[in-house]
C-alpha positions as a Markdown table, in Angstrom:
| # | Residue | x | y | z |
|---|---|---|---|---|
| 1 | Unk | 0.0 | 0.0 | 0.0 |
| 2 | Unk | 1.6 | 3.5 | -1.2 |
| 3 | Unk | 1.3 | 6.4 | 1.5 |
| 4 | Unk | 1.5 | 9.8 | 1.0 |
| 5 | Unk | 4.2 | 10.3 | 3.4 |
| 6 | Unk | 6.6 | 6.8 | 2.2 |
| 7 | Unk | 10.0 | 7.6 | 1.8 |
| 8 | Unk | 11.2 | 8.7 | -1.8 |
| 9 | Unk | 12.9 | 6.6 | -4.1 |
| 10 | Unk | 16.1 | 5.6 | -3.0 |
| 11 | Unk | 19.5 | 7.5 | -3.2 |
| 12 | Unk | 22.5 | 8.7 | -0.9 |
| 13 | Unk | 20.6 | 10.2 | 1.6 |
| 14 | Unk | 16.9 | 9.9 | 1.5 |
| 15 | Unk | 14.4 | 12.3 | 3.4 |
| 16 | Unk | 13.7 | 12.4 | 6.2 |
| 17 | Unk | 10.4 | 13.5 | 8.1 |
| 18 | Unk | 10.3 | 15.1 | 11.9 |
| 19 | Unk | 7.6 | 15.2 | 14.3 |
| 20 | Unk | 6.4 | 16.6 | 17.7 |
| 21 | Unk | 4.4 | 13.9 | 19.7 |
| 22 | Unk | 2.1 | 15.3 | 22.5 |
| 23 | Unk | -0.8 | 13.8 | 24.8 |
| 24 | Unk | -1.9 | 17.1 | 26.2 |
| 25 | Unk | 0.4 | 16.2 | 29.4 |
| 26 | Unk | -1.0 | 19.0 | 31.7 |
| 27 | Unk | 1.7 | 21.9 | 31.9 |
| 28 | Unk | 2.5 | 24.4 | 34.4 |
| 29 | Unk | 1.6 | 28.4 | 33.9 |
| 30 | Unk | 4.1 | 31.0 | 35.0 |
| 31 | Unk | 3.2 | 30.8 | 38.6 |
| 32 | Unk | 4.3 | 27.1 | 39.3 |
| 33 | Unk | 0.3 | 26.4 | 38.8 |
| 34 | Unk | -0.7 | 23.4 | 37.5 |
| 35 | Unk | -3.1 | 24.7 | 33.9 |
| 36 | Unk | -6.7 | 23.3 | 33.8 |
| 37 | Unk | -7.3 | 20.8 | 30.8 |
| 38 | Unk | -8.9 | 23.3 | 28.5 |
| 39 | Unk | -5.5 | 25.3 | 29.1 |
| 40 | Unk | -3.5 | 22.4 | 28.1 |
| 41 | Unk | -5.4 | 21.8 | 25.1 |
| 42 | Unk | -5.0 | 25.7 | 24.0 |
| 43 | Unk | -1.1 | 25.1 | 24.8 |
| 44 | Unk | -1.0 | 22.2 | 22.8 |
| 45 | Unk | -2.6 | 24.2 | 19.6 |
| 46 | Unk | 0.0 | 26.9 | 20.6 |
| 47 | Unk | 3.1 | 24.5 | 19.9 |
| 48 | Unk | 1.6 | 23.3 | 16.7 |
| 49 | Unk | 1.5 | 26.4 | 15.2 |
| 50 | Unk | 5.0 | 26.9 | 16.2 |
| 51 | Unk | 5.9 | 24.0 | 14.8 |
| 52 | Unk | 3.9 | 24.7 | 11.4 |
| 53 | Unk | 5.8 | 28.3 | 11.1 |
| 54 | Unk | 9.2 | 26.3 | 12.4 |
| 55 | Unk | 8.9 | 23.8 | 9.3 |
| 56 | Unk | 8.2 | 20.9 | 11.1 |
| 57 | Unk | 6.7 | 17.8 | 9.2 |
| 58 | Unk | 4.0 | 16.5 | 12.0 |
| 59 | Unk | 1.9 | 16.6 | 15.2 |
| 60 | Unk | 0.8 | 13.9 | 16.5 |
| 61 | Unk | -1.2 | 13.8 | 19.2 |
| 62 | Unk | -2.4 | 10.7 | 21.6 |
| 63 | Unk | -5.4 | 9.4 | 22.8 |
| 64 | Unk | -5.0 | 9.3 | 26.6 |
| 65 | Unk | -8.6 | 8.3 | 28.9 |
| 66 | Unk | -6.2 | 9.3 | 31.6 |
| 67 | Unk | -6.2 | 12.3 | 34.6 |
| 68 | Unk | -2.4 | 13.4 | 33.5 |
| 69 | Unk | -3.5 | 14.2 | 29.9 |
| 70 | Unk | -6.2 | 16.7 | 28.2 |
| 71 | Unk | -6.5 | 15.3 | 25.2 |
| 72 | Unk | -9.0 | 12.1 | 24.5 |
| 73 | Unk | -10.1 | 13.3 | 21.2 |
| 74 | Unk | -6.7 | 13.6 | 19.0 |
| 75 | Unk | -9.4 | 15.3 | 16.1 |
| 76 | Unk | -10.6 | 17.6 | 17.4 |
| 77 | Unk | -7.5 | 19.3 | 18.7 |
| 78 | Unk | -6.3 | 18.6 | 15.1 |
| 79 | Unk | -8.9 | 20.3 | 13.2 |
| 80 | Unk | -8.4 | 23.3 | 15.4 |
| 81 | Unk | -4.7 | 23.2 | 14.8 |
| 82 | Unk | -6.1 | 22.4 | 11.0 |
| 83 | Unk | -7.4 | 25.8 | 10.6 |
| 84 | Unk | -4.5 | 27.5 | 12.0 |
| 85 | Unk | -1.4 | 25.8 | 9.9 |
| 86 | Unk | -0.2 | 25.4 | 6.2 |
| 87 | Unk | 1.8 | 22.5 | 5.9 |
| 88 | Unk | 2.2 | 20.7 | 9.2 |
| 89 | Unk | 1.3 | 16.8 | 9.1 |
| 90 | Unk | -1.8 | 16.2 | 11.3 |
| 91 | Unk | -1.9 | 12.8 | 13.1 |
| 92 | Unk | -3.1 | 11.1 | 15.8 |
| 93 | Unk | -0.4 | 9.2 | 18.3 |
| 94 | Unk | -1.8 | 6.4 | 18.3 |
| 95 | Unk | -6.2 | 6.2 | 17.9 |
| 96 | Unk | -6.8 | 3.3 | 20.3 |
| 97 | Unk | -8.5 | 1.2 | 17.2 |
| 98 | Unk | -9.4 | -1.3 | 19.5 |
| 99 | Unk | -12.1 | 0.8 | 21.8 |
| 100 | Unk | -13.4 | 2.7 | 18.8 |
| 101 | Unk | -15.4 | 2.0 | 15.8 |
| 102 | Unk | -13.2 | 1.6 | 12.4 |
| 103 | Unk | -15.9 | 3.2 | 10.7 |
| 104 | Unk | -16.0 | 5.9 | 12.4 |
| 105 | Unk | -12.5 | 6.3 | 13.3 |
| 106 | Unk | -11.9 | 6.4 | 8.6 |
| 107 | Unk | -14.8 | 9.1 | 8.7 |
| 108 | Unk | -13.7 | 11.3 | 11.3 |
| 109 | Unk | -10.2 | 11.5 | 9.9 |
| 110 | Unk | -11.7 | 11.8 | 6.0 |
| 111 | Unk | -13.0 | 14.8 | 7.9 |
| 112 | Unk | -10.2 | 15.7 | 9.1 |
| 113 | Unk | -8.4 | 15.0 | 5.9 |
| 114 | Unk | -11.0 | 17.0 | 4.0 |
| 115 | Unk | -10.7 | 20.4 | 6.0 |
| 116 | Unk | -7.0 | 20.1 | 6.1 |
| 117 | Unk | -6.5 | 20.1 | 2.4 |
| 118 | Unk | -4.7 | 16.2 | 2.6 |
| 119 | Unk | -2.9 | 16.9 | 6.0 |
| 120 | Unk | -4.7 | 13.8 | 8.1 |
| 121 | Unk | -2.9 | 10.9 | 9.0 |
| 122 | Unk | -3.9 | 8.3 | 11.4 |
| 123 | Unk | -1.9 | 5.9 | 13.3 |
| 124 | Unk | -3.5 | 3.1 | 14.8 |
| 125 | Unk | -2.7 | 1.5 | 18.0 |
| 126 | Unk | -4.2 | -1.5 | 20.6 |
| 127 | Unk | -3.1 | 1.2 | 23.8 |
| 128 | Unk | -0.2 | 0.5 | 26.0 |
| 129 | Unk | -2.9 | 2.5 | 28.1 |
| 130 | Unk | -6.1 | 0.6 | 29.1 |
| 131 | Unk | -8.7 | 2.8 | 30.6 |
| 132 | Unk | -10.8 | 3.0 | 26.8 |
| 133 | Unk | -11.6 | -0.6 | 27.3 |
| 134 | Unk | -14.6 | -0.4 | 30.2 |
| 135 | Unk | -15.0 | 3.2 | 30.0 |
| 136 | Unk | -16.6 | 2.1 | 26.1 |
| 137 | Unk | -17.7 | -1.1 | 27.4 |
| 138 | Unk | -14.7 | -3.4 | 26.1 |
| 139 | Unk | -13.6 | -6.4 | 27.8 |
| 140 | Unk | -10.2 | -6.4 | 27.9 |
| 141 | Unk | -9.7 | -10.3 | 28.0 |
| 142 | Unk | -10.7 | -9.7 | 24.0 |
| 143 | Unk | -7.6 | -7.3 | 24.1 |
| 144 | Unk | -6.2 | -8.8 | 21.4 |
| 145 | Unk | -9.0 | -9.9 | 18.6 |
| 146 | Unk | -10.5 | -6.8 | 19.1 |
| 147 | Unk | -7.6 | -5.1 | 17.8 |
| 148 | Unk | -7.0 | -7.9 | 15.2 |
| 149 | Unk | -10.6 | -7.7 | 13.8 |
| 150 | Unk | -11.1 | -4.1 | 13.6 |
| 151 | Unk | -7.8 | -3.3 | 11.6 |
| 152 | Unk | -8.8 | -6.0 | 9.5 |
| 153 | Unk | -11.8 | -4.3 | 9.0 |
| 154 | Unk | -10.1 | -0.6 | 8.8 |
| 155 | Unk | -7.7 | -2.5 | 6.1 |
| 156 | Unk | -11.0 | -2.4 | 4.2 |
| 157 | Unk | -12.0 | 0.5 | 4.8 |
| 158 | Unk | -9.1 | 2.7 | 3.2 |
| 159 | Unk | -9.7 | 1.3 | -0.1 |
| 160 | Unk | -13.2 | 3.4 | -0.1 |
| 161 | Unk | -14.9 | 1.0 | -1.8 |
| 162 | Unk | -18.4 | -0.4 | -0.8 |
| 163 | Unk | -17.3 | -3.0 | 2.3 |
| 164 | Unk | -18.2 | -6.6 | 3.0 |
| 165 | Unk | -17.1 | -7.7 | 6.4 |
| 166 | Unk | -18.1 | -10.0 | 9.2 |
| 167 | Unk | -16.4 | -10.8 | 12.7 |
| 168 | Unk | -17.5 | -11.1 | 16.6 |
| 169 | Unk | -16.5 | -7.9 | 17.3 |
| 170 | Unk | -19.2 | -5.1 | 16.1 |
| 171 | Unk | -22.1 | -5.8 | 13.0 |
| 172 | Unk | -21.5 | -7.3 | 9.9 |
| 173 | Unk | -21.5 | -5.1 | 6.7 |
| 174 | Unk | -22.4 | -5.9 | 3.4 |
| 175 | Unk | -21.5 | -3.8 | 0.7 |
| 176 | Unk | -21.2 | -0.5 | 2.6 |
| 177 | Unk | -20.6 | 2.8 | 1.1 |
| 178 | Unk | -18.5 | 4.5 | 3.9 |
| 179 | Unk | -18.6 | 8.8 | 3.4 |
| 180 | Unk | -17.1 | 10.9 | 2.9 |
| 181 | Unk | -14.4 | 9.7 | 0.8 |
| 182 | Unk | -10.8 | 11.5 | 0.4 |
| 183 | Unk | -9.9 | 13.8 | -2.6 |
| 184 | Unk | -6.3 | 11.6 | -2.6 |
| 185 | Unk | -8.3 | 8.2 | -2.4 |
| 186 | Unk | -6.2 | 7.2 | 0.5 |
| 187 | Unk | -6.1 | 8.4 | 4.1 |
| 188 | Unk | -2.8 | 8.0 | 5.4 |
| 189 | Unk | -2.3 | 5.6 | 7.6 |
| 190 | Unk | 0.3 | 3.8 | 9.7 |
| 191 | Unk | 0.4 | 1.4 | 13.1 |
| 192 | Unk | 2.3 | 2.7 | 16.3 |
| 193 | Unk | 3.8 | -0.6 | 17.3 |
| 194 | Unk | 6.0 | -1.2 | 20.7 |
| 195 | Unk | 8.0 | -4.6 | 21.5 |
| 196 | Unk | 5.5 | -7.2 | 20.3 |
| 197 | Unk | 6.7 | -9.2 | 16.9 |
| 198 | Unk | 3.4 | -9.3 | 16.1 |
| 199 | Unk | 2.2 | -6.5 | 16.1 |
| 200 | Unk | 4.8 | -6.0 | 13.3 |
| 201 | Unk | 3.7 | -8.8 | 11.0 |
| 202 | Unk | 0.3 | -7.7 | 11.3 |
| 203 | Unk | 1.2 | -3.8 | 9.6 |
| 204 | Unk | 3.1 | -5.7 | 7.1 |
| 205 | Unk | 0.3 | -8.1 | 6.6 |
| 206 | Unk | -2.2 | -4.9 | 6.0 |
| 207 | Unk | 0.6 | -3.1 | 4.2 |
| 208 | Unk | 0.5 | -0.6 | 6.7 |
| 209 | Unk | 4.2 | 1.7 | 7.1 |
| 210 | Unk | 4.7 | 1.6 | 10.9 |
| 211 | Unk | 5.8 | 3.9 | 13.9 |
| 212 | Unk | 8.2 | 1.9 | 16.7 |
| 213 | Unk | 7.3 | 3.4 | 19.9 |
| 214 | Unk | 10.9 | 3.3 | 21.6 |
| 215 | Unk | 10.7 | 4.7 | 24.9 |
| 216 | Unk | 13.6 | 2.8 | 26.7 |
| 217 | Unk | 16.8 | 0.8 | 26.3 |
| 218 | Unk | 18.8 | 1.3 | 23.3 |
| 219 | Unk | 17.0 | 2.0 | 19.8 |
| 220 | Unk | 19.3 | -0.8 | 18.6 |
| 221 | Unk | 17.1 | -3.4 | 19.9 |
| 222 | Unk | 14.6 | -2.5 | 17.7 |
| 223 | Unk | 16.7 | -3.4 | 14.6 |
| 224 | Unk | 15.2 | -7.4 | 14.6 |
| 225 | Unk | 11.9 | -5.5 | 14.4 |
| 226 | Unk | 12.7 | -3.3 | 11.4 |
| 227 | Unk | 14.2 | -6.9 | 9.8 |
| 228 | Unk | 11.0 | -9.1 | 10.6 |
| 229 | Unk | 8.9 | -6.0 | 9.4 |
| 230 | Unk | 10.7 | -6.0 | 5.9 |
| 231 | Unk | 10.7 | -9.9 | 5.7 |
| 232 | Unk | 7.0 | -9.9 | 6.5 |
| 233 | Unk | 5.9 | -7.7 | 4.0 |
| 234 | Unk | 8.3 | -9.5 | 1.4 |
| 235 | Unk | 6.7 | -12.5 | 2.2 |
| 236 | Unk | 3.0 | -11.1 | 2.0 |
| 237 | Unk | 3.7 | -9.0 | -1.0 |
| 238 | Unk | 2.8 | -5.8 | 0.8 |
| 239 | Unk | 5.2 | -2.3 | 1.2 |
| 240 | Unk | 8.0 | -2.2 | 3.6 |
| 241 | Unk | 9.0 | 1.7 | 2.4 |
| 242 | Unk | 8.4 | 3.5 | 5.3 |
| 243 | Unk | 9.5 | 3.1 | 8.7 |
| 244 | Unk | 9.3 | 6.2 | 11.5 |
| 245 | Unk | 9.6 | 5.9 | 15.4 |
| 246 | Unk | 9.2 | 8.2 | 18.3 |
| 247 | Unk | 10.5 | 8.6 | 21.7 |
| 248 | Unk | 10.3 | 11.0 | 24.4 |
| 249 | Unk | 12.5 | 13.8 | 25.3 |
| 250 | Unk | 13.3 | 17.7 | 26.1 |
| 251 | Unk | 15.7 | 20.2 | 24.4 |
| 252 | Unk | 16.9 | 23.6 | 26.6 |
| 253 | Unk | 19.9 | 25.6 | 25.6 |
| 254 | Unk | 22.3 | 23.5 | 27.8 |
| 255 | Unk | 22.3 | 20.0 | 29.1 |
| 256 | Unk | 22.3 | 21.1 | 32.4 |
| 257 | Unk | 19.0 | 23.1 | 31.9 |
| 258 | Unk | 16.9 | 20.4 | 30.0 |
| 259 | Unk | 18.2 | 18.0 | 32.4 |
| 260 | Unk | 16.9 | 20.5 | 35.5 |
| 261 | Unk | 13.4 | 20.9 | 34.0 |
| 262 | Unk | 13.2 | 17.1 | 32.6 |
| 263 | Unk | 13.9 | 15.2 | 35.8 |
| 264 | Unk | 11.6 | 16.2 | 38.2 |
| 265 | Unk | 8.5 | 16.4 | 36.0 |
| 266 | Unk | 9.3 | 12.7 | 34.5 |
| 267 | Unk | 9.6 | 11.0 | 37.9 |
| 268 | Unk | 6.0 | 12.9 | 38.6 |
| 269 | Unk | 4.7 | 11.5 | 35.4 |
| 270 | Unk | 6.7 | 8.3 | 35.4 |
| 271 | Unk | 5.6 | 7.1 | 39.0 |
| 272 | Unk | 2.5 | 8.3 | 38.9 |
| 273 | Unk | 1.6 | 5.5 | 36.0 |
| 274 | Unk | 3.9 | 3.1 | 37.4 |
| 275 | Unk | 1.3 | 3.3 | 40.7 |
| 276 | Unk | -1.1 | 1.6 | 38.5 |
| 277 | Unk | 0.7 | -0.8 | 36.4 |
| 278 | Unk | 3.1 | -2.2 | 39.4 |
| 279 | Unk | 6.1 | 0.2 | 38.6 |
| 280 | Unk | 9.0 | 0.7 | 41.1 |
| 281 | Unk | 9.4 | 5.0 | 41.1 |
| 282 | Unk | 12.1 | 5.3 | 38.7 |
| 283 | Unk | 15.5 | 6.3 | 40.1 |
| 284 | Unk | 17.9 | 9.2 | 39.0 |
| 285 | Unk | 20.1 | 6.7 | 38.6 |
| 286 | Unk | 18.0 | 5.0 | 35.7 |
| 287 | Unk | 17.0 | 8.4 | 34.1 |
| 288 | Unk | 20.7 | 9.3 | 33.4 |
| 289 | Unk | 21.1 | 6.1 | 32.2 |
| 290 | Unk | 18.6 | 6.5 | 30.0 |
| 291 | Unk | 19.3 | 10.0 | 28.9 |
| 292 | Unk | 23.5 | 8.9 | 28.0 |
| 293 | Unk | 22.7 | 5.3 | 26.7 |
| 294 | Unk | 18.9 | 4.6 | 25.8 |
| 295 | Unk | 15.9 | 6.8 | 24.1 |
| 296 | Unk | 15.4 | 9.7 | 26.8 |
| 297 | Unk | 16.2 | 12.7 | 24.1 |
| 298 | Unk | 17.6 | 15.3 | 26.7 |
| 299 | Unk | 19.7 | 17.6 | 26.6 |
| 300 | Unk | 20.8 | 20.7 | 24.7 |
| 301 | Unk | 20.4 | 20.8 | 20.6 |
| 302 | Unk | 23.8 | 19.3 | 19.8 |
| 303 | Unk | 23.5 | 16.9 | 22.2 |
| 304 | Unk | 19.9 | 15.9 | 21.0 |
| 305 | Unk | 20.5 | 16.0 | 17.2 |
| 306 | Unk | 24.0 | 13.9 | 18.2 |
| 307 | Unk | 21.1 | 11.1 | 19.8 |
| 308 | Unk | 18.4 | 11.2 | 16.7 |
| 309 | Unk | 20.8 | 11.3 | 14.0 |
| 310 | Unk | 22.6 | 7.9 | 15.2 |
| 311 | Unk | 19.4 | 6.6 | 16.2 |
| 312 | Unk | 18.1 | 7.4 | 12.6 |
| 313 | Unk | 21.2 | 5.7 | 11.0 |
| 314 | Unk | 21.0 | 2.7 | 13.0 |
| 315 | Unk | 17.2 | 2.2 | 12.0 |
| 316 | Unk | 17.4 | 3.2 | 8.9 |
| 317 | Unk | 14.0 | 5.1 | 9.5 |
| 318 | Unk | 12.3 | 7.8 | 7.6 |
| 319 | Unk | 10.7 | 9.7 | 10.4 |
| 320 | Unk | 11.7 | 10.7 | 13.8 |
| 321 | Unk | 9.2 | 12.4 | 16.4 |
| 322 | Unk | 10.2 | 13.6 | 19.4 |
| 323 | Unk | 7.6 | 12.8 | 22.5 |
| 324 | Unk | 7.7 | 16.0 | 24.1 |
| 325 | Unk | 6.1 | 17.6 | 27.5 |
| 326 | Unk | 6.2 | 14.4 | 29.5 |
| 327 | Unk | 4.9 | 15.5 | 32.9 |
| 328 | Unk | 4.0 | 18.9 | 34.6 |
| 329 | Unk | 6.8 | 20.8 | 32.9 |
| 330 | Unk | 6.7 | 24.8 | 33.1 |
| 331 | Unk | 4.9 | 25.6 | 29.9 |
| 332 | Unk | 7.0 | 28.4 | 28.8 |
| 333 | Unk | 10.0 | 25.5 | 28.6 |
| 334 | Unk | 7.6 | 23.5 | 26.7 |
| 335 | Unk | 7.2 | 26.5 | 23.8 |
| 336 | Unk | 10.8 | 27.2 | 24.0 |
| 337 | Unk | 11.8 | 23.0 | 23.2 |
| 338 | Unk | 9.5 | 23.5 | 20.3 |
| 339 | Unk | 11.3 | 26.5 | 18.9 |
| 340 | Unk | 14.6 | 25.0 | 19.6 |
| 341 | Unk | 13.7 | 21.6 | 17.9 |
| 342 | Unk | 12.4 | 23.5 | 14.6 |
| 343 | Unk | 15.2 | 26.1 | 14.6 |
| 344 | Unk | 18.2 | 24.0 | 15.7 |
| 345 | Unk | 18.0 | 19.9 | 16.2 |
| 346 | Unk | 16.4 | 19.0 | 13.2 |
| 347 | Unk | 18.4 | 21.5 | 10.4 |
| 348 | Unk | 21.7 | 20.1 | 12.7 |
| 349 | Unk | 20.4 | 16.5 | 12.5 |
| 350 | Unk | 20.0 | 16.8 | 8.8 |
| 351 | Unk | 23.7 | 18.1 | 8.6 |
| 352 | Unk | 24.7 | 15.3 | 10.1 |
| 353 | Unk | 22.9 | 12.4 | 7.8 |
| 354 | Unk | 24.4 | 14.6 | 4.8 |
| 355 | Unk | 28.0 | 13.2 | 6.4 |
| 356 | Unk | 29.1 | 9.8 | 5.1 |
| 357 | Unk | 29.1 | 7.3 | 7.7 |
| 358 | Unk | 32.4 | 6.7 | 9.7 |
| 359 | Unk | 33.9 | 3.3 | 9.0 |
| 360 | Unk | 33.9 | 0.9 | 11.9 |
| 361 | Unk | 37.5 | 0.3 | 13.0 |
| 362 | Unk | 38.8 | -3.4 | 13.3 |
| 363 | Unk | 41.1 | -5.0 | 15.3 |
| 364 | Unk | 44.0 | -4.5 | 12.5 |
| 365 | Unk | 42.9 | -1.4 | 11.5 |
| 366 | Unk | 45.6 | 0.4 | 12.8 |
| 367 | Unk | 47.9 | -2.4 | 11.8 |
């Protein structure tokens, strides 16, 4: 399945796409307060507009059920930034497919897609998070054909022609017209996928591109996944072009600084969820790990675009978003990461890909 956004044809030094990743975490105003949720939502819109005027290739915003986040309708948020932007990609990060209607979910982003001239892209996901399940009256021991069914069933949908489906998960159809239908003939689609294999044969089975939701440990252990993603879509005769990922992080003018605001407002957010899914509270000894070795992106713009640009070489991906805002940070920091990401990392990080990789010494190289 072609996508708007797959990678161009191959050469030295394909393009590559960057994104902002939000879920409306609830920011602080300039008195230390935390903002209310319709605050957090205007913020949000705020940064995407930045990032629109910054150059910046996508938004993507999450679908959270969750006290720590405002945002539980990624479209509507997007059609506000819709009317408000030019260029920037609008996306949701990730639609929990599984607690929604596929019908609904291709008509609200045809919408979307409509009144943004093309801009709509939706990414699919089962939810790391779970609260969608009973609050929309799921079960969540049919955790895993509900997901399987319904992007079988979205599958069908994108090719917006009539529909002829049946499964145990929500009415049959037969031969159903689904409106309205995009100007392109295809709504851009993806699946956010995380450590499960498969998950990953099932884009490739769909021919859906995929988003690897890295957010700890080294991005190297992702590369099997890339592999089995490109086998499995050999083998099923599908498109393996595009691969993206995202992973959190925070950019200040120095190290010190994005470390100073980062820490305290990720340990909030980080034990916070870990109270409800068995967590330890993570330790400053494990953030710094994370921030020097694995996929926290923190730290000043050299030292950021230093982290994506080796992260995007040893993927070999096509897009990079950065989840941003993780936690009760000041908001003011929040609108200054944005500037510095459009202005600084991402025209550095593209300087960098431009260089020709370094050789890898051997042990006689030198001999």
């Amino acid at each position: 399945m072609a996508t708007k956004n797959s990678a161009p044809a191959k050469s030295d030094q394909p393009y590559v796409q960057f994104g902002l990743d939000s879920f409306g975490d609830l920011p602080r105003d300039a008195d230390g307060r935390l903002m209310t949720y319709a605050a957090a939502i205007r913020q949000v819109i705020d940064e995407a507009v930045l990032a629109d005027k910054l150059g910046i290739d996508a938004i993507a915003l999450g679908e959270h059920h969750r006290s720590e986040f405002s945002i539980s309708s990624p479209e509507m948020v997007l059609a506000t930034i819709a009317g408000k932007t030019t260029n920037i990609k609008l996306a949701s990060g990730v639609t929990v497919l599984s607690s929604d209607d596929p019908v609904r979910v291709f008509q609200r982003f045809a919408t979307l897609d409509a009144a943004s001239n093309g801009r709509a892209q939706v990414i699919l996901g089962r939810g790391s998070f779970t609260e969608s399940f009973p609050l929309f009256g799921y079960d969540l021991k049919d955790y895993e054909i509900l997901f399987e069914e319904k992007i079988q069933l979205f599958a069908e949908l994108v090719k917006e022609e009539p529909v002829t489906w049946s499964g145990t998960t929500r009415p049959s159809l037969t031969r159903a017209d689904v409106f309205p239908k995009t100007e392109s003939k295809h709504l851009d689609t993806l699946v956010g996928v995380g450590g499960s294999p498969q998950s990953v044969v099932r884009a490739a089975k769909y021919g859906f591109p995929v988003m690897l939701a890295i957010i700890g440990g080294s991005p190297d252990r992702f590369v099997p996944y890339v592999d089995l993603y490109q086998h499995a879509a050999r083998e099923f005769g599908t498109s393996s072009d595009f691969i993206g990922m995202h992973s959190p992080g925070f950019i200040a003018d120095t190290d010190a600084e994005a470390v100073k605001i980062a820490w305290p407002a990720h340990k909030a957010n980080f034990d916070r969820i870990g109270k409800s899914r068995g967590w330890p509270p993570i330790t400053r000894e494990h953030f710094d790990y994370e921030v020097a070795n694995g996929s926290l992106y923190i730290g000043s713009p050299e030292t950021v675009a230093q982290k994506i640009a080796k992260s995007i070489r040893t993927l070999n991906v096509q897009r990079f978003d950065l989840v941003y805002g993780g936690g009760p940070m000041p908001a003011s920091a929040r609108m200054h990461m944005v500037e510095l990401y459009g202005s600084k990392v991402i025209p550095r990080v593209r300087e960098l890909l431009a260089q020709p990789d370094k050789p890898a010494k051997t042990k006689n190289a030198d001999k």
